[in-house]
C-alpha positions as CSV (number, residue, x, y, z in Angstrom):
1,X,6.1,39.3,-24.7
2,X,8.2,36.9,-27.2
3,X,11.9,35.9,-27.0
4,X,14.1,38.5,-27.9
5,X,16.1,37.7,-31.2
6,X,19.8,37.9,-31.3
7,X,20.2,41.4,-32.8
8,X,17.3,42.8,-29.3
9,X,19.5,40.8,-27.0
10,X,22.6,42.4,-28.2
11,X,21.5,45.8,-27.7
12,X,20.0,44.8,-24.3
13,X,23.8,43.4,-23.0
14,X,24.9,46.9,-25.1
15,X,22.7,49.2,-22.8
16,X,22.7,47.1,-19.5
17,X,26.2,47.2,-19.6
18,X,26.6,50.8,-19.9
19,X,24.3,51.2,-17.6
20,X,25.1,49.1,-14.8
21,X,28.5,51.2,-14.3
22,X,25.8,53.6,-12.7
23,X,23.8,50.6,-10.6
24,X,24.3,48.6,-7.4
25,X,25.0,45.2,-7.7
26,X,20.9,44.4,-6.0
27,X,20.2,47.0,-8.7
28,X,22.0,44.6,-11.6
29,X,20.3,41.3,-10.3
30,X,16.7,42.8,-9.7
31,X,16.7,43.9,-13.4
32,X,18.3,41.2,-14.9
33,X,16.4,38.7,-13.1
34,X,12.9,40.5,-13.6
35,X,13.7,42.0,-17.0
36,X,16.0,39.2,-18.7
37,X,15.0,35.7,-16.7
38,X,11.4,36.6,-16.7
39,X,11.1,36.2,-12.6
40,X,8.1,38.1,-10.7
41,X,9.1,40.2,-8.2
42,X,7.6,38.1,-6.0
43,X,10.2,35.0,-7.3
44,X,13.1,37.5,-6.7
45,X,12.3,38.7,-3.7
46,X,12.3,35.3,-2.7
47,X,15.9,34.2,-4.2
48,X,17.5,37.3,-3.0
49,X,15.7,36.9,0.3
50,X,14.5,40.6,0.5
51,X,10.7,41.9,0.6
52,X,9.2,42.5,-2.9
53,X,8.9,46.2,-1.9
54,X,12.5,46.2,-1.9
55,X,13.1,44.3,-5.5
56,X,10.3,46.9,-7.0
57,X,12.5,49.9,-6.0
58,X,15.9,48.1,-6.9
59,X,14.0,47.3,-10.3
60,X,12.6,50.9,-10.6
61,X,15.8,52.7,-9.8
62,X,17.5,50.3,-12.3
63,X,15.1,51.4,-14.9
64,X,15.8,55.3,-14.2
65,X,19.6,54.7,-14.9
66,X,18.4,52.7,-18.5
67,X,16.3,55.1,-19.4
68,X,19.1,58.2,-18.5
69,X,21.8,55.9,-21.0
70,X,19.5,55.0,-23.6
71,X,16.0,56.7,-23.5
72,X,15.0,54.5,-26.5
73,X,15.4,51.5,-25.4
74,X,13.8,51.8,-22.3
């Protein structure tokens, strides 16, 4: 996957911060760290000090509330 240009990065901000109103805050890091830094789960898991089992569902259940705010994007 390629850098996202400016106009792909604004809609991302645009929908993850719609969307993180809905999220936990291990929710918000999970995905931005996975989705936006480009860290494994494995590399979260690790900062965050949690098992990677734990980061998948925080990722996964961050995905479900994207998806719900902006199916398209998702």
């Amino acid at each position: 996957m390629g850098e996202l240009d400016f106009e792909d990065r604004e809609i991302a901000l645009q929908v993850l911060a719609a969307a993180s109103e809905q999220m936990t805050k291990r929710q918000v890091q999970c995905l931005l760290l996975c989705g936006w830094h480009g860290f494994t789960q494995a590399e979260v898991a690790t900062v965050l000090g949690v098992s990677q089992s734990t980061v998948a569902r925080h990722f996964r259940w961050a995905l479900e509330k994207v998806r719900e705010i902006a199916p398209l994007y998702a």
